[in-house]
C-alpha positions in Angstrom: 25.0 -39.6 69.3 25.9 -42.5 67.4 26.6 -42.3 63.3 23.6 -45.0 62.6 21.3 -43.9 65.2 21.6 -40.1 63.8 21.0 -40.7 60.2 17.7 -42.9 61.2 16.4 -39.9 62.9 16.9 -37.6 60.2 15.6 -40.1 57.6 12.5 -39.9 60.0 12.3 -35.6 60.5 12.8 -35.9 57.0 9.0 -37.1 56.2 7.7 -35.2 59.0 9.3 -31.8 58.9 9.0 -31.3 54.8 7.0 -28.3 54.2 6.2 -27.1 57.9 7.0 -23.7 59.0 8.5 -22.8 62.1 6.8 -21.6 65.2 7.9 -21.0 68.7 11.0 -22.0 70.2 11.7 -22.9 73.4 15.1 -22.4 75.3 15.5 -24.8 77.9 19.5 -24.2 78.7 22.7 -22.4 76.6 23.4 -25.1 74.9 19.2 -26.9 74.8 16.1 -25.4 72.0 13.0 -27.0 71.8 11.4 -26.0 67.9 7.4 -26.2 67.5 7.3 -27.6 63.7 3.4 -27.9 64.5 3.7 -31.2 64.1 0.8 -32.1 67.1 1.2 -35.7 68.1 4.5 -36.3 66.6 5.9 -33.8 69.3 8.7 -31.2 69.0 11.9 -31.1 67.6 15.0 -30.7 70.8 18.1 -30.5 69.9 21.4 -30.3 72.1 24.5 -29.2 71.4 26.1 -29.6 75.7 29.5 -31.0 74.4 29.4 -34.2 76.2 26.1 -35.2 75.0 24.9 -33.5 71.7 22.0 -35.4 70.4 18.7 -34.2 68.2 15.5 -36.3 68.2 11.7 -35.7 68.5 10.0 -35.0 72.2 6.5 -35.2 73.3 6.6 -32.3 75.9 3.3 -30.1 76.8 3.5 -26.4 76.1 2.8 -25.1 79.7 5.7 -27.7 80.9 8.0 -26.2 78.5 7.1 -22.4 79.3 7.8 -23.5 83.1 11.5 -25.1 82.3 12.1 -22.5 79.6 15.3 -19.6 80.2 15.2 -16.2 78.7 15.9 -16.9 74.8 19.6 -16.6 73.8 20.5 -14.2 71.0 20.5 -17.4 68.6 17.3 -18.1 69.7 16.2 -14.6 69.0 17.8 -14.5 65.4 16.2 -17.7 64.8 12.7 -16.6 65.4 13.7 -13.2 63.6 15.1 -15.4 60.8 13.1 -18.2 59.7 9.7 -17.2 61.7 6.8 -18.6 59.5 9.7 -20.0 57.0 9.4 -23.7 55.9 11.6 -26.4 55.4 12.7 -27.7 52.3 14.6 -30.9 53.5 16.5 -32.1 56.3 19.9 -34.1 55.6 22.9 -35.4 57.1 26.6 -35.2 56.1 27.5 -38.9 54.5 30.3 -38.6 57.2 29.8 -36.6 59.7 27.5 -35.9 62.9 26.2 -32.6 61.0 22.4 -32.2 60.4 21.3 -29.7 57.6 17.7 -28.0 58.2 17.0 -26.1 54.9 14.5 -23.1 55.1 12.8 -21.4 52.6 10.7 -18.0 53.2 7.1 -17.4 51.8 6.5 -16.6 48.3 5.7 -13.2 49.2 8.8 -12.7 51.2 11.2 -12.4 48.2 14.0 -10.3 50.3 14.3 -13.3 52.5 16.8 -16.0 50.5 16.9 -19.6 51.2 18.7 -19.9 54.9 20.4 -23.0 56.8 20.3 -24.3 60.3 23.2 -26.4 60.9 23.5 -28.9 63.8 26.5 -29.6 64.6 26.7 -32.8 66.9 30.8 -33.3 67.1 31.6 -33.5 71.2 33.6 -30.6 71.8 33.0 -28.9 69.0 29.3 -29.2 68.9 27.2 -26.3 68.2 24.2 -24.9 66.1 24.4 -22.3 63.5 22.2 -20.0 61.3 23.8 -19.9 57.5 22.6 -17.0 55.3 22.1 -18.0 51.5 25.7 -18.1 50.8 26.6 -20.1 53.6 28.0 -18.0 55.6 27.6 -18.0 59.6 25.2 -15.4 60.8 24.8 -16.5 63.9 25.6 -19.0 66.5 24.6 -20.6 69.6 28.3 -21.4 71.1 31.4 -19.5 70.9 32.6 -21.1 67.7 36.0 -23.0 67.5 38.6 -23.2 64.6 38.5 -22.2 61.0 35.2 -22.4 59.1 33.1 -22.1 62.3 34.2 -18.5 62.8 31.0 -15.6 62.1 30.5 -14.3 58.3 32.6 -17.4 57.2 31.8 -20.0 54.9 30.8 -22.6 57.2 33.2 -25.5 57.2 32.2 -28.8 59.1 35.2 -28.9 62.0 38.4 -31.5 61.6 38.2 -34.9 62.9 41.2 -33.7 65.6 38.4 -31.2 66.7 35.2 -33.4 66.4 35.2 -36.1 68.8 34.5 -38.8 67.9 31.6 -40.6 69.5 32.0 -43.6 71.7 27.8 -43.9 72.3 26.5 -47.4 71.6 23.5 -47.5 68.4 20.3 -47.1 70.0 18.5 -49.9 69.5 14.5 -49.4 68.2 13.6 -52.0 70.6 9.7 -52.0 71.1 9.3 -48.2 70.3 7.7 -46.8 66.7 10.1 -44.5 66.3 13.8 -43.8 66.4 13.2 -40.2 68.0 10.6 -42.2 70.9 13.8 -44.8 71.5 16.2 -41.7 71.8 13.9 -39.9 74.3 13.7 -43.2 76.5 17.3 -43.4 76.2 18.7 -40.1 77.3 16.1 -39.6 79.8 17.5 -43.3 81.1 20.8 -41.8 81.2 19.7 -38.4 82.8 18.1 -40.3 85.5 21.4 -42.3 86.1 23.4 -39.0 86.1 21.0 -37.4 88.6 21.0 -40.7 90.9 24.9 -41.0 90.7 25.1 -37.1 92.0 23.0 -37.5 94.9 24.9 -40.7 95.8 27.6 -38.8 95.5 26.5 -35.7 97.3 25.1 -38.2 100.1 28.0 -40.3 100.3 30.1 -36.8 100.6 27.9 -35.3 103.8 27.7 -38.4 105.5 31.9 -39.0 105.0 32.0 -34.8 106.5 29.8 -36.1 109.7 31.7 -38.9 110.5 35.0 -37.1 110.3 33.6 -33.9 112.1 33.0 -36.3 115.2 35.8 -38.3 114.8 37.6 -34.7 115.2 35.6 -33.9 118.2 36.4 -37.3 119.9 39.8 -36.7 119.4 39.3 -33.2 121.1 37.0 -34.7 123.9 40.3 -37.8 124.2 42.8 -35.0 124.8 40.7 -32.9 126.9 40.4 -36.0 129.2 44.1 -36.3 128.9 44.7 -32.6 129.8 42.5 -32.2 133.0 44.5 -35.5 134.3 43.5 -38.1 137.6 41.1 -35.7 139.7 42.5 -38.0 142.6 46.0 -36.8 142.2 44.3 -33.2 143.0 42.9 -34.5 145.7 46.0 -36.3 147.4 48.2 -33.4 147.1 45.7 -31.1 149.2 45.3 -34.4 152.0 48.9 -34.4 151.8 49.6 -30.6 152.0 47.1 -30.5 154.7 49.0 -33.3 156.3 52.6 -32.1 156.3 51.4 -28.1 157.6 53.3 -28.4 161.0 56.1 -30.6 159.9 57.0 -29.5 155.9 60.6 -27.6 155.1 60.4 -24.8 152.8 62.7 -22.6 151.1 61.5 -20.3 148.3 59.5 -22.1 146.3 60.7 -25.2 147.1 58.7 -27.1 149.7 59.4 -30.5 151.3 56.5 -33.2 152.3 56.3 -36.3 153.9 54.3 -38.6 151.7 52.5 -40.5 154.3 50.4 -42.5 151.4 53.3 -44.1 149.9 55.0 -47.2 151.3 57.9 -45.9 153.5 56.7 -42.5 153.8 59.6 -41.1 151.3 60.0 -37.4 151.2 58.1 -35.3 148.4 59.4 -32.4 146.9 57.2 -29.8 145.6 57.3 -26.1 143.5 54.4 -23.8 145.4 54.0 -20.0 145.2 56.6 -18.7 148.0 53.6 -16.1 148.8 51.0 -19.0 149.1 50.7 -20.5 152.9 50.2 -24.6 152.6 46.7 -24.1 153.5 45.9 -21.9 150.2 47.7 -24.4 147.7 46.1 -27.3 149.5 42.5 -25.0 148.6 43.6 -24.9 145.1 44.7 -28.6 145.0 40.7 -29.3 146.0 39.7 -26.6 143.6 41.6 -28.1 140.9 40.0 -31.8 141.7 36.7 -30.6 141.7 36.6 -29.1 138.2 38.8 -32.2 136.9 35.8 -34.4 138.1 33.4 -32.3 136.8 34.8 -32.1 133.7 36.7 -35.5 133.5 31.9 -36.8 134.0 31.1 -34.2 131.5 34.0 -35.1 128.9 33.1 -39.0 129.7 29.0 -37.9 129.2 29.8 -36.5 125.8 32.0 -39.0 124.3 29.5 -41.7 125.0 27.0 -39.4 123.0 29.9 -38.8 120.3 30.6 -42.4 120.1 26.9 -43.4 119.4 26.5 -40.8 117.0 29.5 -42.1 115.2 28.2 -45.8 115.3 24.6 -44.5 113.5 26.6 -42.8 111.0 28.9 -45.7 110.0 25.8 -47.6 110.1 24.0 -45.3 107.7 27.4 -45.4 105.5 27.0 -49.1 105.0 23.2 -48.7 103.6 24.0 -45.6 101.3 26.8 -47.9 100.1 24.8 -51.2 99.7 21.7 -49.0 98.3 24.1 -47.6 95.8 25.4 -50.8 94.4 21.6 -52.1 94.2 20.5 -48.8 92.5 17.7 -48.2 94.9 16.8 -44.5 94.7 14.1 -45.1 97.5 16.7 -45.5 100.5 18.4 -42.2 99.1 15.8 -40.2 99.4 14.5 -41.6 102.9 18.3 -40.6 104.1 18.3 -37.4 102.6 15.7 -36.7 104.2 16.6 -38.2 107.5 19.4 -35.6 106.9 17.3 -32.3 106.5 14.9 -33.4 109.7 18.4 -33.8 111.8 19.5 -30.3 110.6 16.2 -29.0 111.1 16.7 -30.3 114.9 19.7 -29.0 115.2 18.8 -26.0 114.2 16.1 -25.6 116.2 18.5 -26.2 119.3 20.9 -23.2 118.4 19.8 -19.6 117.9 17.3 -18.3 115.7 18.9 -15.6 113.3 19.3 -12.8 115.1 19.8 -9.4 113.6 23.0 -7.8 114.3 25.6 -10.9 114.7 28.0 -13.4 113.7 27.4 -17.0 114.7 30.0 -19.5 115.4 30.5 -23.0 116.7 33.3 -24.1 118.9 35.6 -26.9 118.3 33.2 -28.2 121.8 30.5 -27.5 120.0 29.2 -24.5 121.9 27.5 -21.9 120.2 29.4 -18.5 120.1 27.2 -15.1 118.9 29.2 -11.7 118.1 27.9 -8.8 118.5 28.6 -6.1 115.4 27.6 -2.4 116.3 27.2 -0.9 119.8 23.1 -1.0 119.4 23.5 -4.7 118.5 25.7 -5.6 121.5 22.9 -4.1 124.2 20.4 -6.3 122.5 22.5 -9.4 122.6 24.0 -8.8 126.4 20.6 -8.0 127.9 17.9 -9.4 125.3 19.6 -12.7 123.8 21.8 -13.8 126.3 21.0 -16.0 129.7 22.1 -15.3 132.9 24.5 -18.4 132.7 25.8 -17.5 128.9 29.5 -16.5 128.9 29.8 -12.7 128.4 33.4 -11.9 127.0 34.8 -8.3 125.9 38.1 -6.5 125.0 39.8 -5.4 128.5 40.7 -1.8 127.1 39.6 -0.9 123.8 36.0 -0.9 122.2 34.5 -3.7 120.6 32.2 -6.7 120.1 30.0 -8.4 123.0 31.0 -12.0 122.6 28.2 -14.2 124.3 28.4 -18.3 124.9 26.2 -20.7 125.1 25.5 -22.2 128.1 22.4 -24.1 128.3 23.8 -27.0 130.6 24.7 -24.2 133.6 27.7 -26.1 133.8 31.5 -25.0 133.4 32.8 -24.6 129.8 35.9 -26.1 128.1 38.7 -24.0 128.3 39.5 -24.2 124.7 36.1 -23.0 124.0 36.7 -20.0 126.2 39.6 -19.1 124.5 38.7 -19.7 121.2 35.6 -16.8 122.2 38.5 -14.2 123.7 39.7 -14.5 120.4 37.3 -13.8 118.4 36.3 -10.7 120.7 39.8 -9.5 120.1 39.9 -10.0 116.9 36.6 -7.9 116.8 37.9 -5.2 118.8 40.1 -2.4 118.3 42.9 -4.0 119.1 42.3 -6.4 116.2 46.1 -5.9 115.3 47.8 -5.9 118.0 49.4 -9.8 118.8 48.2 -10.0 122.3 44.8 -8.7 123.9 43.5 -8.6 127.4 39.5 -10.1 127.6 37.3 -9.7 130.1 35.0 -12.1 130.8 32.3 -13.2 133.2 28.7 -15.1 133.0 26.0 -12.7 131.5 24.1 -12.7 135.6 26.9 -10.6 136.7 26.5 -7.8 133.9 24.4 -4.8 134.3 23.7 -1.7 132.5 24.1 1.8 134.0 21.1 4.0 133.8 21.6 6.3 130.7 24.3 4.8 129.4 25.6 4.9 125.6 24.7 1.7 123.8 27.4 -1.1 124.5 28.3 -0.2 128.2 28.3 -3.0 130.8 29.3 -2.6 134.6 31.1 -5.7 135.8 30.4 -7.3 139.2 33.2 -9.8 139.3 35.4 -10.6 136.3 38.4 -13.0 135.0 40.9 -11.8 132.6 42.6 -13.9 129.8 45.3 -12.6 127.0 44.7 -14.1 123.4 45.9 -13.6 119.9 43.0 -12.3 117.6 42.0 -14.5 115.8 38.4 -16.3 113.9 39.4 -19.7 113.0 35.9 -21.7 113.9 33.1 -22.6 112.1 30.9 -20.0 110.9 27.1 -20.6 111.4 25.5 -19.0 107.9 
C-alpha cells in the first residue's frame, strides 16, 4: 500500500476510531483480521499483513458473511481479544516515514492493572506483520514469525530496516468518485482480487486443455506405430496364396524353405525362414491368421485415429477461444469451458467403472480400462460379479495374486501393448513381484469358472494363453 494512500486512511480511522472500544474480531486467513470498532455504517476495520499485499482500510461486510468466511482465531487473535477487549483507542498514527500504523489502547478507568497497550501494523512487504506492544513497548505477541532485530518477542519493538522493508511499487489510489479513502481501497483490491482469481483459472484452463491435447497427440502417436507394427495385411495374405501355391514343388532344408513367386514378374525364387516342425500348409494357416487380425486391427486402429484426430481438432479449437477470451478478459467464455470440462469428465466417467470396492483402476496407453483386484475375497467379486464374459481375465501362472480384468466393451480383440501392460501389472501384484520375469495366464472372463467350494480367488481355466513380463505399474492410475 502506497505511502500517500496509507496516511489518508489513517487520517480518516483517526476521526472514526477515537474513543471506541474493541469488539469482536474476525479471522479471515493467517495473515487477514477483521476488528468490529462498532462503528455501524462506517463498516469494519481489515487489515492484512500477506507479504505481497499488506494493506489496512475500512470494509462494509455483514456479520453472518464474516462468521461464514471466518478460520479458527490465531493465538494473536486470541491475545488481542484477551488484551484490549472492551479497551478504547486513544489515537491512531502513522510513522512520518514508514508503512507502520500505530493503534493506541487504553483500558477502562476501573481496570487500573491493565496499562496503556499498542497494536502495531506493520505494512513493509516481506516483513509485514501485526503486533501487540505492552506499555513499555515491548512485543507481546505477534501474528507472523517475526524477522530481524527489534521484531523479536519481549523486545522493544523496532520498525524493520529499509534492506528488510520492501519498498512498495503500488500506484496512489486515486479517490475517484468514492467518499472515502477506505471505500476507494475496498474497490481497488477487490478489482485486483478479481484479476488474480480470473488470471488463475485462465491459467488452470489453459493448463488442462494444453494436458488433453498432448495426451492424444501421445495416443496418435501410439495408434501411428501400432499401424506401423501390424504391417500390409495383404503381405499376410500373399505369403499363405503363395505357400499354398508352392506345396508340391517348394525345396526345403531346415528351416530354410524355397518358393516360386508366381506373383512377381519372372516368377524369381523366394527364400523363406519357417518352423522345420511346421508342414507348408500350417504356416500358410498362420500367414491367413496373421492377415486377419492385421485387418482387424489395421480398421480398428484407422476407426480410432479418426475419432483421436477430431477430438484433437475440437481441442485446438477450444485453445484458440480460451486464448482470444483471455486477451479480451471475458470471464463468461471461461466459465462456459470449465464447465464444458466437468460435463466431458462426467461422461467419461460415466463410461468407465463405478468405484468398486476392493481395486485398483488403471488406464492403458489404448485407453482401455484395467481393474486389480487386492485380497482373495475382492478378486471372486471382480472375476464373477464385475467382469463380462468378453473382459480380459489375466493372473500370475504359478504364484498367488491379483485378478487383473480388461475392459472389453467393443467384443473385439485388444492391442497387444495393452495386454502386456495388464500381465504386468498382475505380476507386479503377485508374489512373484520381485522376480525379473513372470509367467501370466490369461484368457477372456467366459472361459473362467469357479469350482464348487472353493477358497476365495480360485478360477478353473478352460483354454488359456501364456505371456512372460517384467512387473511392473507404469500407467495411469484412475483415483
Amino acid at each position: 500500500m502506497h505511502q500517500e494512500t496509507l496516511k489518508t486512511i489513517v487520517a480518516e480511522l483517526e476521526d472514526l476510531l477515537a474513543g471506541r472500544s474493541l469488539g469482536r474480531i474476525f479471522q479471515l486467513s493467517p495473515t487477514s483480521l477483521v476488528i468490529d470498532f462498532h462503528l455501524r455504517q462506517d463498516g469494519l476495520l481489515f487489515i492484512s499483513v500477506e507479504p505481497a499485499a499488506p494493506r489496512l482500510y475500512l470494509v462494509k461486510r455483514g456479520v453472518r458473511e464474516l462468521e461464514r468466511n471466518a478460520i479458527s482465531p490465531s493465538p494473536f487473535a486470541q491475545a488481542l481479544h484477551a488484551m484490549l477487549g472492551g479497551a478504547a483507542v486513544v489515537s491512531v498514527t502513522k510513522d512520518e516515514v514508514e508503512r507502520i500504523v500505530r493503534f493506541h489502547f487504553a483500558a477502562p478507568s476501573e481496570v487500573v492493572e491493565r496499562p496503556l497497550t499498542t497494536m502495531v501494523a506493520q505494512l513493509t512487504g516481506r516483513s509485514a506483520n501485526l503486533f501487540l506492544l505492552d506499555g513499555d513497548q515491548r512485543i507481546v505477541h505477534a501474528l507472523r514469525r517475526p524477522m530481524g532485530e527489534g521484531q523479536q518477542l519481549n523486545e522493544i519493538y523496532q520498525p524493520p530496516p529499509q534492506s528488510i522493508a520492501r519498498v512498495s511499487r503500488e500506484p496512489i489510489i486515486p479517490l475517484g468518485s468514492f467518499q472515502t479513502m477506505s471505500e476507494a481501497a475496498a474497490e481497488h483490491y477487490r478489482q485486483l482480487e478479481t484479476d488474480d482469481e480470473f488470471k488463475h483459472a485462465a491459467a488452470k484452463l489453459r493448463e488442462q486443455v494444453r494436458r488433453e491435447i498432448s495426451k492424444r497427440e501421445k495416443l496418435r502417436a501410439n495408434l501411428q506405430k501400432d499401424l506401423v507394427d501390424h504391417g500390409d495385411a495383404d503381405t499376410h495374405k500373399r505369403l499363405g496364396d503363395l505357400l499354398l501355391a508352392n506345396i508340391a514343388n517348394a525345396k526345403r532344408a531346415g528351416d530354410r524353405v524355397t518358393l516360386t513367386d508366381y506373383y512377381s514378374e519372372g516368377q524369381p525364387d523366394l527364400e523363406l525362414t519357417i518352423d522345420e516342425n511346421k508342414s507348408l500348409q500350417e504356416a500358410a494357416a498362420d500367414a491367413f491368421s496373421r492377415y486377419g487380425k492385421a485387418k482387424r486391427a489395421v480398421g480398428e486402429i484407422k476407426e480410432r485415429l479418426t475419432l483421436v484426430e477430431r477430438e484433437l481438432d475440437e481441442l485446438k479449437k477450444k485453445q484458440t477461444g480460451l486464448e482470444e477470451a483471455i486477451a479480451r478478459g471475458d470471464e463468461s467464455i471461461l466459465t462456459r469451458i470449465a464447465e464444458g470440462k466437468q460435463k466431458t469428465t462426467a461422461r467419461a466417467k460415466a463410461k468407465e467403472s463405478k468405484n468398486i470396492p476392493g481395486t485398483r483402476r488403471y488406464r492403458s496407453s489404448d485407453g482401455y480400462e484395467v481393474i486389480v483386484g487386492r485380497t482373495a475375497r475382492d478378486n471372486d467379486n471382480l472375476t464373477f460379479r464385475v467382469a463380462r464374459p468378453n473382459d480380459l481375465w489375466l493372473h500370475a501362472g504359478d504364484y498367488p495374486g491379483s485378478h487383473v480384468i480388461v475392459r472389453n466393451a467393443n467384443r473385439r480383440e485388444l492391442p497387444q501393448r495393452t495386454v502386456i501392460e495388464a500381465a504386468q501389472l498382475a505380476a507386479k501384484f503377485s508374489q512373484a513381484g520381485n522376480d525379473s520375469k513372470v509367467i501370466i495366464h490369461y484368457t477372456p472372463r467366459k472361459f473362467l469358472s469357479k469350482p464348487k467350494g472353493s477358497a476365495p480367488g480360485l478360477v478353473r481355466m478352460s483354454t488359456f494363453k501364456a505371456i512372460a513380463v517384467e512387473p511392473a505399474e507404469n500407467i495411469e492410475r484412475i483415483m
